[in-house]
LODREN-913767 format. One record per residue: x, y, z of N, C-alpha, C, O in turn; residue number from 1; residue in three letters. Coordinates in steps of 0.001 Angstrom, whole numbers, plus 500000, padded with zeros to 6 digits. Example, Ala and Ser with C-alpha at 12.3 -4.5 7.8 and 13.67 -1.06 7.14 Angstrom:
+--------+--------+--------+--------+--------+--------+--------+--------+--------+--------+--------+--------+-----+-----+
:    n.X :    n.Y :    n.Z :   ca.X :   ca.Y :   ca.Z :    c.X :    c.Y :    c.Z :    o.X :    o.Y :    o.Z :   k :   r :
+--------+--------+--------+--------+--------+--------+--------+--------+--------+--------+--------+--------+-----+-----+
: 513190 : 494310 : 507800 : 512300 : 495500 : 507800 : 513200 : 496700 : 507800 : 514236 : 496681 : 508465 :   1 : ALA :
: 512850 : 497750 : 507080 : 513670 : 498940 : 507140 : 512900 : 500030 : 507870 : 513409 : 501138 : 508039 :   2 : SER :
+--------+--------+--------+--------+--------+--------+--------+--------+--------+--------+--------+--------+-----+-----+
***
This chain:
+--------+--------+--------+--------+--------+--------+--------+--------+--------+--------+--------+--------+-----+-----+
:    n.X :    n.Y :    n.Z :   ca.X :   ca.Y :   ca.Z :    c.X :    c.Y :    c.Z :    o.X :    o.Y :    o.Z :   k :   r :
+--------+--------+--------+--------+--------+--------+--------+--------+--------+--------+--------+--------+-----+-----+
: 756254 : 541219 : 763002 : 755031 : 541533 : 762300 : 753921 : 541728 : 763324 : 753667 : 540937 : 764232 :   1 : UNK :
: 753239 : 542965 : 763055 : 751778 : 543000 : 764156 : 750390 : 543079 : 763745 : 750067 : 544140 : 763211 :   2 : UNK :
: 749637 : 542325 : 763857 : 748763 : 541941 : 763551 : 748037 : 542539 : 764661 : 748445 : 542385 : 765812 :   3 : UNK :
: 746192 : 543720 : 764197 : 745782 : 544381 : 764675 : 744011 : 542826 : 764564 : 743434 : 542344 : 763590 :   4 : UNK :
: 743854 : 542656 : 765834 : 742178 : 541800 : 765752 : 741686 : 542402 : 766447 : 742036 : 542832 : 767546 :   5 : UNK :
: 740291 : 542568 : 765552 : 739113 : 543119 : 766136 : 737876 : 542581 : 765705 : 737620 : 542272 : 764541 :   6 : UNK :
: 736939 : 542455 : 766900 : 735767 : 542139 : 766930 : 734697 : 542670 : 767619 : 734843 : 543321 : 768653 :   7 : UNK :
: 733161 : 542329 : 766888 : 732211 : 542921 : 767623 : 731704 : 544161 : 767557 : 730801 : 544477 : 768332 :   8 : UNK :
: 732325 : 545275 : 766397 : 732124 : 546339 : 766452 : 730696 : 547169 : 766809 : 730390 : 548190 : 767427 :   9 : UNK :
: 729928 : 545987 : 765956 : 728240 : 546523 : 765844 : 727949 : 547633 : 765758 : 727451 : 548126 : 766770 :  10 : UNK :
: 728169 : 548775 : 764187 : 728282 : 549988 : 764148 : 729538 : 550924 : 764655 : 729794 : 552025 : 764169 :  11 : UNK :
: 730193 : 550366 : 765595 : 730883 : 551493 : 766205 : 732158 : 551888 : 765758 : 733227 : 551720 : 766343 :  12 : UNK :
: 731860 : 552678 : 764168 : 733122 : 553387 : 764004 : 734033 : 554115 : 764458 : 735154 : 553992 : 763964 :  13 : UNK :
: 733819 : 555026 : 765468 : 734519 : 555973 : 766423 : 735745 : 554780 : 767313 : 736963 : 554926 : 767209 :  14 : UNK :
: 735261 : 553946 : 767930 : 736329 : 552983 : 768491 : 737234 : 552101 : 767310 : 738388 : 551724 : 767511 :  15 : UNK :
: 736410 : 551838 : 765953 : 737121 : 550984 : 765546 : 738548 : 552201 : 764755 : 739651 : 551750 : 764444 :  16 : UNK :
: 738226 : 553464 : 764601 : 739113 : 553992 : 764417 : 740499 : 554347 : 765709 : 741719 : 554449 : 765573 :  17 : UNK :
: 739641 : 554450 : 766858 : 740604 : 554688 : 767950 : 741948 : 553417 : 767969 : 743121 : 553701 : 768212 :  18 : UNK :
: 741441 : 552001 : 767652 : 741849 : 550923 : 767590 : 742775 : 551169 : 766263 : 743844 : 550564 : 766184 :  19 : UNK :
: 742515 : 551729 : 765608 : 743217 : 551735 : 764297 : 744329 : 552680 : 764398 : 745474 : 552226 : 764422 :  20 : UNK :
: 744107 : 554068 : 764467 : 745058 : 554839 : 764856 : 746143 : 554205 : 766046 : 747372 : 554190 : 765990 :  21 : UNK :
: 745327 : 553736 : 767035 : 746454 : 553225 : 768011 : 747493 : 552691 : 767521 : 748554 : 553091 : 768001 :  22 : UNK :
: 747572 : 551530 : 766324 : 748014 : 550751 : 765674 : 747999 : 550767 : 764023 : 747172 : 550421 : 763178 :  23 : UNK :
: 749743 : 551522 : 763968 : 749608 : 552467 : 762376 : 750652 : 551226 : 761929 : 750837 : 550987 : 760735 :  24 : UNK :
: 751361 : 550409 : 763059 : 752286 : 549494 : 762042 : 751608 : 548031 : 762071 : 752135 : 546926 : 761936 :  25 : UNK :
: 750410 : 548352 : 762267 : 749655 : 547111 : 762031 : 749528 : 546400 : 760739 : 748703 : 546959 : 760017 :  26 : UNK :
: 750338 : 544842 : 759949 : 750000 : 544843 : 758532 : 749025 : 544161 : 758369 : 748348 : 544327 : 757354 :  27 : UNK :
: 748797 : 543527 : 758999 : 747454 : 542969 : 758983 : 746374 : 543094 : 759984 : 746612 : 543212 : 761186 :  28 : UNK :
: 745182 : 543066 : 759477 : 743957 : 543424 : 760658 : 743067 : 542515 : 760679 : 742317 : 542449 : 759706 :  29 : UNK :
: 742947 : 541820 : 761488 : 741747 : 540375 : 761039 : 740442 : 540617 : 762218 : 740442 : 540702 : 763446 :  30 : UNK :
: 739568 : 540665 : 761370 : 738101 : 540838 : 761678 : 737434 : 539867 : 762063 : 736916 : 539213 : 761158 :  31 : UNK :
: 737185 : 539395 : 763519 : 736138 : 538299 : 763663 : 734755 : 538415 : 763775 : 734103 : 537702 : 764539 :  32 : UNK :
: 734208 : 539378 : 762969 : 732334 : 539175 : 763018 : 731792 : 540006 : 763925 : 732339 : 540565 : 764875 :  33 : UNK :
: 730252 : 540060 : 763421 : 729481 : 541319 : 764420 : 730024 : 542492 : 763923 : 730725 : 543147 : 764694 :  34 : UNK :
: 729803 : 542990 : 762523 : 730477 : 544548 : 762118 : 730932 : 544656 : 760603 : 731861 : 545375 : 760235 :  35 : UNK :
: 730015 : 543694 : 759596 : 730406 : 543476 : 758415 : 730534 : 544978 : 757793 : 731018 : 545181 : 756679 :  36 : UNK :
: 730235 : 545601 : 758311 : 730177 : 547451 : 757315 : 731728 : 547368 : 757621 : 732594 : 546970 : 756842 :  37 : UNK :
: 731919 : 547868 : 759040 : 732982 : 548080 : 759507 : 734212 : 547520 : 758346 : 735081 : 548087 : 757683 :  38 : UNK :
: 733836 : 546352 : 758483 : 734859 : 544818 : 757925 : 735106 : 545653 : 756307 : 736214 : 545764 : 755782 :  39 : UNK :
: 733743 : 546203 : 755680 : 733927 : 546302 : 754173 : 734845 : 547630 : 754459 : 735932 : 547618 : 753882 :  40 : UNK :
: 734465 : 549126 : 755524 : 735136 : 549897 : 755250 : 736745 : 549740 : 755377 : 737471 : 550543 : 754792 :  41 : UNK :
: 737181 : 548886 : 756007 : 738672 : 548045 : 756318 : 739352 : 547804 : 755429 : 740580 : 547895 : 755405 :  42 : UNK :
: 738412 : 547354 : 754303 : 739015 : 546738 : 753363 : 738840 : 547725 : 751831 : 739229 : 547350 : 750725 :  43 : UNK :
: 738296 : 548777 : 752073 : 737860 : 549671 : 750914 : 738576 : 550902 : 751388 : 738443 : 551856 : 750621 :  44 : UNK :
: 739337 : 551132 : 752509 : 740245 : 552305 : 753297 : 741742 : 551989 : 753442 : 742686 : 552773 : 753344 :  45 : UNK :
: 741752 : 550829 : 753667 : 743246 : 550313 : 753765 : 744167 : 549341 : 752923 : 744781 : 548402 : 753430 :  46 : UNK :
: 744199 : 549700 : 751454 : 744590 : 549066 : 750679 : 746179 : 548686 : 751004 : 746817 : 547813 : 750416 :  47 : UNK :
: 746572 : 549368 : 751860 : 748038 : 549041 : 752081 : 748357 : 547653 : 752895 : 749497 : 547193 : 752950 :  48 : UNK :
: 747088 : 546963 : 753596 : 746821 : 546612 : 755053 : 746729 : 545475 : 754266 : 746643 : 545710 : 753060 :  49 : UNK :
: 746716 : 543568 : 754810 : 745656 : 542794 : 754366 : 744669 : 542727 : 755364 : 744924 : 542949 : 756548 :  50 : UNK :
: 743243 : 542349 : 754826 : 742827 : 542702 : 755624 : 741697 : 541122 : 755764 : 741237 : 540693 : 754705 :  51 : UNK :
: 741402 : 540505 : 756870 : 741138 : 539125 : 756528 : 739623 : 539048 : 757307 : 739570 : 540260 : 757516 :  52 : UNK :
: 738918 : 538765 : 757633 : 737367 : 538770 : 758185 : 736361 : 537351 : 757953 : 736395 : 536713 : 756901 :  53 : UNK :
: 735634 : 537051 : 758909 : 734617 : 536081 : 759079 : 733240 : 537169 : 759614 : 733356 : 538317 : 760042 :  54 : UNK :
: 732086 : 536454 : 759442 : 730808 : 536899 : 759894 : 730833 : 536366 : 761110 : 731602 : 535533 : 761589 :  55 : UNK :
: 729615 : 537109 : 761720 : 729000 : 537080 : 763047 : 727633 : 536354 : 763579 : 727149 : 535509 : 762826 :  56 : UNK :
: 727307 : 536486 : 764193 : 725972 : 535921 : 764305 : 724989 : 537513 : 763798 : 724090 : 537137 : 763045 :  57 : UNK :
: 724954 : 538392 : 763909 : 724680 : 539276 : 763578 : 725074 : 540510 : 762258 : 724868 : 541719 : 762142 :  58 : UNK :
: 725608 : 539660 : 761566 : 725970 : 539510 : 760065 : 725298 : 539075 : 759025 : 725899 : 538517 : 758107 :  59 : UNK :
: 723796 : 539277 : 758993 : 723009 : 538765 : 758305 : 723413 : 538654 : 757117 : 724035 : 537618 : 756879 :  60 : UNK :
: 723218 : 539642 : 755973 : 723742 : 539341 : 754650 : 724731 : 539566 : 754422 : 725081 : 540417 : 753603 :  61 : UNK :
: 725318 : 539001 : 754956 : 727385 : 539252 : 754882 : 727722 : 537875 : 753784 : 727275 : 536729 : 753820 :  62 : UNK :
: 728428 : 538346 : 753089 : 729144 : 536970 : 752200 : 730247 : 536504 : 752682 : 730819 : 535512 : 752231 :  63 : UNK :
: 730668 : 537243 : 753720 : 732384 : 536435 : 754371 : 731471 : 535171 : 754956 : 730296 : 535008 : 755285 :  64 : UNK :
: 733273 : 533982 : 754868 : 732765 : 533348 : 755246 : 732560 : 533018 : 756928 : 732374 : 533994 : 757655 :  65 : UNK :
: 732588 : 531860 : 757446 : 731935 : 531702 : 758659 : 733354 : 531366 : 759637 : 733665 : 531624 : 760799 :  66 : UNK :
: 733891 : 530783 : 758703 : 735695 : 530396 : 759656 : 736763 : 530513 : 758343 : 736347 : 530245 : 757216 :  67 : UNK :
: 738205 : 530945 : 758570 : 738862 : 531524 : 757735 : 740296 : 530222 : 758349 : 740160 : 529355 : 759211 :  68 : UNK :
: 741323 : 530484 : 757679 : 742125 : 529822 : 758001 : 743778 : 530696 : 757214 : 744129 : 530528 : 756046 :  69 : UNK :
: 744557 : 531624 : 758296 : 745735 : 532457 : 757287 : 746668 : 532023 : 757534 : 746613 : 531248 : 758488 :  70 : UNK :
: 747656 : 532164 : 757069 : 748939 : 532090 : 756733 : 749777 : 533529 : 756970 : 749869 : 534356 : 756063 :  71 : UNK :
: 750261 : 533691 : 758042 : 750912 : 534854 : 758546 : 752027 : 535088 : 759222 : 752102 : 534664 : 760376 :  72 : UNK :
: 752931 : 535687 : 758738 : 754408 : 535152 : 759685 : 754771 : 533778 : 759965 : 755007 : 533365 : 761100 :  73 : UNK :
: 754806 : 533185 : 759074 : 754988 : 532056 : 759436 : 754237 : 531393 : 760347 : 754586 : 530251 : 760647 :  74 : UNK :
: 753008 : 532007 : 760993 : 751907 : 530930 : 761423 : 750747 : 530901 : 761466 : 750079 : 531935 : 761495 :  75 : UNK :
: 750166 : 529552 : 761481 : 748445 : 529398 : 761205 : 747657 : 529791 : 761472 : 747395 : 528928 : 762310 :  76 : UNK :
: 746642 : 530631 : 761563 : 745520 : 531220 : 761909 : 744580 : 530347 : 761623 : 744510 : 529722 : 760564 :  77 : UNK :
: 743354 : 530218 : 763122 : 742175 : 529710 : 762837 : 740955 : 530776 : 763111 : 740672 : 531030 : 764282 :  78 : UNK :
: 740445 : 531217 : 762358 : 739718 : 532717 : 762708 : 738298 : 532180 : 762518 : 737854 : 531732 : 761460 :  79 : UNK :
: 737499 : 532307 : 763935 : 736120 : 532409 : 763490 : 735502 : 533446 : 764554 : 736207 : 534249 : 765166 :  80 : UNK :
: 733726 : 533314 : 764750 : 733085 : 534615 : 765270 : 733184 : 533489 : 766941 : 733587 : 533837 : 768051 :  81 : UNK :
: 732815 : 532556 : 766633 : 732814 : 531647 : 768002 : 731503 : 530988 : 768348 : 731450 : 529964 : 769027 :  82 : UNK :
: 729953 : 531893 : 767633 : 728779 : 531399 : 768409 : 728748 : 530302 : 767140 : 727532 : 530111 : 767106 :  83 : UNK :
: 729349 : 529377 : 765972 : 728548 : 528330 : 765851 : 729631 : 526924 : 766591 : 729790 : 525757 : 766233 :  84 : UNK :
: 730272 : 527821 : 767869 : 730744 : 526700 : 768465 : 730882 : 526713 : 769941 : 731832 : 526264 : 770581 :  85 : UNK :
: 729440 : 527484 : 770560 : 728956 : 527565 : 771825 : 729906 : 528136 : 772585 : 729927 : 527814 : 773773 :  86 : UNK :
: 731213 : 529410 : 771923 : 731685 : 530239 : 772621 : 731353 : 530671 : 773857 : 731981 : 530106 : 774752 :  87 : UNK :
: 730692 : 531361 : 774149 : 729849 : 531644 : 775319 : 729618 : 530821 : 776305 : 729377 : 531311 : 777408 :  88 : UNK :
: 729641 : 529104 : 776109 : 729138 : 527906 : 777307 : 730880 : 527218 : 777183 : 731128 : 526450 : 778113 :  89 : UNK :
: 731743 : 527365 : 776432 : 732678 : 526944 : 776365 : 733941 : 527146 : 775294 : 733645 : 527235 : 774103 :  90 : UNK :
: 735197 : 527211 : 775648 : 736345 : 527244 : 774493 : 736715 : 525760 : 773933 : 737595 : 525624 : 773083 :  91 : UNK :
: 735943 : 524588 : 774495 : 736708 : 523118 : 774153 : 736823 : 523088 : 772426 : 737797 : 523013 : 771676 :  92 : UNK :
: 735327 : 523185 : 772174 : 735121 : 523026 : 770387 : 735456 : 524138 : 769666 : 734995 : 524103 : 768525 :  93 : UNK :
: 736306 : 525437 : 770014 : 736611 : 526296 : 769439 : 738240 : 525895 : 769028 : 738849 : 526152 : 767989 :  94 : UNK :
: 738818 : 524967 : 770593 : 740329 : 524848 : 770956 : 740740 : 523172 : 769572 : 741751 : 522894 : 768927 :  95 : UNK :
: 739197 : 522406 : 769704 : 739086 : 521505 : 768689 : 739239 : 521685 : 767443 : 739943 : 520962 : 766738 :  96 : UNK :
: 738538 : 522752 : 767011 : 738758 : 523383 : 765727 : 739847 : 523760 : 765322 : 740437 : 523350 : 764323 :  97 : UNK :
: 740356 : 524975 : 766449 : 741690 : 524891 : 765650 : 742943 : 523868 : 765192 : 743469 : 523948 : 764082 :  98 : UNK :
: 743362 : 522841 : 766274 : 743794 : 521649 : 766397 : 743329 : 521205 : 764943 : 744074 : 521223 : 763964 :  99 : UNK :
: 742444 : 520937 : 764935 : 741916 : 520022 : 763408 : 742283 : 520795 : 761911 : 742368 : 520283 : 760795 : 100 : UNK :
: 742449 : 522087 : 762288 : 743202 : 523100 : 761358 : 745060 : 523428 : 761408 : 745727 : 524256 : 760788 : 101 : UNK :
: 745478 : 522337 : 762462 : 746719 : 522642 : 762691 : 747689 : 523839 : 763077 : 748918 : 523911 : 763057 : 102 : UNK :
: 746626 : 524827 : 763467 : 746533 : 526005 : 763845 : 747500 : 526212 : 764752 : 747887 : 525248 : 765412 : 103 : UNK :
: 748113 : 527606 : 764969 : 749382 : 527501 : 765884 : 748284 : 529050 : 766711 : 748724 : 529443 : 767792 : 104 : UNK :
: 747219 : 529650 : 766259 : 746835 : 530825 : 766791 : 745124 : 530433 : 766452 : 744867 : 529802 : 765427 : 105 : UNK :
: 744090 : 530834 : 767330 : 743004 : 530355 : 767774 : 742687 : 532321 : 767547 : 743465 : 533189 : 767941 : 106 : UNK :
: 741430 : 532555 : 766865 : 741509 : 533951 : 767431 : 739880 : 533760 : 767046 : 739617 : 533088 : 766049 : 107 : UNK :
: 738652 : 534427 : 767936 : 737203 : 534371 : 767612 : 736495 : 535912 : 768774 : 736966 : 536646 : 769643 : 108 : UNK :
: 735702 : 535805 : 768362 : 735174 : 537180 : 769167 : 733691 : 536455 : 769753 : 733770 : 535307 : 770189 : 109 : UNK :
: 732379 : 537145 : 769749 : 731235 : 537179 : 769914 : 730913 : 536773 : 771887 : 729783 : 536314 : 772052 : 110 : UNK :
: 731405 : 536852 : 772668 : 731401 : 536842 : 773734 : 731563 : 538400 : 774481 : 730861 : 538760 : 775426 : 111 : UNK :
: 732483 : 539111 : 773939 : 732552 : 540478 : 773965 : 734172 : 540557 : 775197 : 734919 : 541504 : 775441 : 112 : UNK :
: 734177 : 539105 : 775718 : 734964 : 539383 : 776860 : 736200 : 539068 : 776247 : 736451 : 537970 : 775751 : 113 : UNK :
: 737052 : 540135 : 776285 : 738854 : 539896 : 775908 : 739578 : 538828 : 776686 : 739797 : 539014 : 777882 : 114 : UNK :
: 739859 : 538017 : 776246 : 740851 : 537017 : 776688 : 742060 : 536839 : 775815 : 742215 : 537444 : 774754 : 115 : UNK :
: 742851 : 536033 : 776288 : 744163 : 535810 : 776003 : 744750 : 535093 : 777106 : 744851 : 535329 : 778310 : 116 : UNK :
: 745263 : 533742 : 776024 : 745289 : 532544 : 776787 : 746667 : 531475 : 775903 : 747069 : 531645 : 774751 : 117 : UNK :
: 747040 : 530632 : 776693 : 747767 : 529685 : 775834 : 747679 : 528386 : 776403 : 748251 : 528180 : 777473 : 118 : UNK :
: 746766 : 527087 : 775591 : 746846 : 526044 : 776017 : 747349 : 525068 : 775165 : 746903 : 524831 : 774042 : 119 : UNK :
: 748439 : 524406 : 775795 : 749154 : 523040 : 774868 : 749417 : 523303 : 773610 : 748994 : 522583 : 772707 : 120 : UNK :
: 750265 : 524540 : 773368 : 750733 : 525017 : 772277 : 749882 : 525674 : 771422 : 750283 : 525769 : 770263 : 121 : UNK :
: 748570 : 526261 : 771745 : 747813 : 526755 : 771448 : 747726 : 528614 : 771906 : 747492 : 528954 : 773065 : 122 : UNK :
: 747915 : 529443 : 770988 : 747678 : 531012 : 771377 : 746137 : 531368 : 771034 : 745635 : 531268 : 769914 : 123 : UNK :
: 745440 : 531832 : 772286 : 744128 : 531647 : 771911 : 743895 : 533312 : 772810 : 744273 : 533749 : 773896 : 124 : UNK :
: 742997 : 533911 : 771554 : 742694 : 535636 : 771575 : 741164 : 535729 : 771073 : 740903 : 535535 : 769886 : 125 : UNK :
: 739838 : 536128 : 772320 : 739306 : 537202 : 771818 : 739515 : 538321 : 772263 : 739903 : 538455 : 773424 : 126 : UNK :
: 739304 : 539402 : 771427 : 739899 : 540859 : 771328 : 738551 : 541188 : 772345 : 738725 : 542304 : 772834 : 127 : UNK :
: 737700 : 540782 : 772658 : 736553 : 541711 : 773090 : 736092 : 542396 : 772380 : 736719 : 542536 : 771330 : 128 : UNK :
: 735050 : 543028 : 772499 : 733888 : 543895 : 771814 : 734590 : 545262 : 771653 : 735055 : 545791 : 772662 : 129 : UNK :
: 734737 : 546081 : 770033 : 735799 : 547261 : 769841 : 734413 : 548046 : 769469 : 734215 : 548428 : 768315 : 130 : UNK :
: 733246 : 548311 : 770763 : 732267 : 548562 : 770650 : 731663 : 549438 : 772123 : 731456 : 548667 : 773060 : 131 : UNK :
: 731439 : 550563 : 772347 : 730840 : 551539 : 772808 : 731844 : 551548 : 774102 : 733068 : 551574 : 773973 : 132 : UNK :
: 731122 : 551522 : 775459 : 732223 : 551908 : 776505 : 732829 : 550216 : 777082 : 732323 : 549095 : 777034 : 133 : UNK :
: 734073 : 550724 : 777584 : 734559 : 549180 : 777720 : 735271 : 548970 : 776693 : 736068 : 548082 : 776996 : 134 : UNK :
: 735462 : 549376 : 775383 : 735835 : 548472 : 774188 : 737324 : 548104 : 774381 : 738144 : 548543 : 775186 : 135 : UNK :
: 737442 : 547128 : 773364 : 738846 : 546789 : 773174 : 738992 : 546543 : 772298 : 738097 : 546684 : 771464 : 136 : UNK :
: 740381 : 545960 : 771933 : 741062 : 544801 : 770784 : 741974 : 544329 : 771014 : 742253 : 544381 : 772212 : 137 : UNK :
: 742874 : 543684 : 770212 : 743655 : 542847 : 770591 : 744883 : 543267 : 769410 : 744670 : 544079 : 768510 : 138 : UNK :
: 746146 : 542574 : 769601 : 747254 : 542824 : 768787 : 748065 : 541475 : 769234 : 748162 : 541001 : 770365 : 139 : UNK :
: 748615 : 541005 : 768011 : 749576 : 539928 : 768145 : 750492 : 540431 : 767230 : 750293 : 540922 : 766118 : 140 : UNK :
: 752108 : 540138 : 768192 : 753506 : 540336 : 767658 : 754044 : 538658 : 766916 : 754410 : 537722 : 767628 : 141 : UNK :
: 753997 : 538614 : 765860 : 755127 : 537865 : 765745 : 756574 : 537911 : 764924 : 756756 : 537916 : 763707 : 142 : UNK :
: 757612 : 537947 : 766090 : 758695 : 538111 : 766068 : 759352 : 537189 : 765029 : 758781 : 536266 : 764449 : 143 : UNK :
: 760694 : 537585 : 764869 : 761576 : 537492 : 763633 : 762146 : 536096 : 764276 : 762997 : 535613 : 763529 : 144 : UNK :
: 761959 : 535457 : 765237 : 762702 : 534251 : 765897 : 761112 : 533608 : 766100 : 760996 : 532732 : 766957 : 145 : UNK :
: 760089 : 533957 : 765456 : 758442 : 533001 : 765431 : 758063 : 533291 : 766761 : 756838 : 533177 : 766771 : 146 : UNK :
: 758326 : 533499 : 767510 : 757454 : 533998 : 769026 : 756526 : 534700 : 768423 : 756524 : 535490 : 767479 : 147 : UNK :
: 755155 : 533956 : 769659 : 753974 : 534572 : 769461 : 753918 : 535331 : 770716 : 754365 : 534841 : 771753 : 148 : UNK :
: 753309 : 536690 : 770671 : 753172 : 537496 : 771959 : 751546 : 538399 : 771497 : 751246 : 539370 : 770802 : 149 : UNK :
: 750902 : 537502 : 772265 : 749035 : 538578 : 772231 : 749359 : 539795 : 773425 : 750259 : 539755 : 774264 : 150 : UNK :
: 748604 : 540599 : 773278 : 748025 : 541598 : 774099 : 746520 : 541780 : 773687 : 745944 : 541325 : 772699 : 151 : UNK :
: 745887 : 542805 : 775017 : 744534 : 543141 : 774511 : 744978 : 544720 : 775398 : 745807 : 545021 : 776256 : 152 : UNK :
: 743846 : 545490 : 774582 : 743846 : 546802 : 775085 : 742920 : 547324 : 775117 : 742144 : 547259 : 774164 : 153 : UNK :
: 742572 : 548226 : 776510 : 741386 : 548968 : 776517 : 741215 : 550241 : 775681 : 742061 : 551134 : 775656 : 154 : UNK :
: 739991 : 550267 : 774956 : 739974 : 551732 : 774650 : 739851 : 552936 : 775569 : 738882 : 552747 : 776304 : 155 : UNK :
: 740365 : 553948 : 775790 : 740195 : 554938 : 776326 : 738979 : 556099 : 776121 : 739067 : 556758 : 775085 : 156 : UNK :
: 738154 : 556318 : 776786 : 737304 : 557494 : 776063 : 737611 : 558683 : 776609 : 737721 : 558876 : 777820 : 157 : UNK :
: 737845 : 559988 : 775240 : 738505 : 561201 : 775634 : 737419 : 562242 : 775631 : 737679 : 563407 : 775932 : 158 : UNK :
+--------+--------+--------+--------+--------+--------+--------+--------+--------+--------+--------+--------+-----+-----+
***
């Protein structure tokens, strides 16, 4: 199963489609914040898709909520944007959170910088910013034997 994450868009439809097309056997797409339009057109375009999302710090009147928690291939998702847990000065209370959610996958954006990481049984992904030059996202495989395998990818501009 591949799971397409993206964050940070802030307007930028042109990448979040590049990200999309890249990834047509994507069944799920989970949205971490910074791009609630984006998030609604996701979910009003891809009825085939599930499609799962949290707000941003820059999500003003967004009704998603603030941290999500899925059930996917057989494993836990802890999905948030990251700034109401000082993302930016640190991953400890993000790596806490998930733990306290029993989480087997950590995934948050709002830093802009793509990482991909694994600590103490922890798979931990931001996709980076899928937003102007530089952009990215991220994709997680999980395999038919439960292996988790992240990647992140640069967008290309043509």
């Amino acid at each position: 199963m591949r799971i397409l994450v993206i964050s940070d868009t802030h307007g930028d439809f042109f990448s979040l489609k590049h990200a999309l097309d890249a990834q047509p056997n994507a069944e799920v797409i989970i949205f971490c914040g910074d791009g609630s339009e984006q998030y609604t057109f996701l979910k009003q375009t891809l009825p085939d898709k599930t499609v799962i999302g949290v707000r941003g710090n820059c999500d003003w009147s967004s009704k998603l909520p603030s941290t999500e928690i899925a059930e996917v291939g057989g494993k836990r998702i802890f999905i948030t944007h990251g700034h109401l847990y000082n993302a930016k000065f640190t991953f400890i209370n993000l790596i806490e959170a998930a733990r306290e959610q029993n989480a087997d996958i950590l995934l948050f954006g709002h830093t802009h910088q793509a990482v991909t990481d694994y600590y103490e049984g922890l798979h931990i992904m931001n996709p980076g910013s899928c937003c102007g030059y530089g952009a990215s996202y991220g994709y997680i495989d999980i395999t038919d034997r439960g292996e988790i395998i992240t990647n992140i990818v640069k967008l290309s501009r043509r």
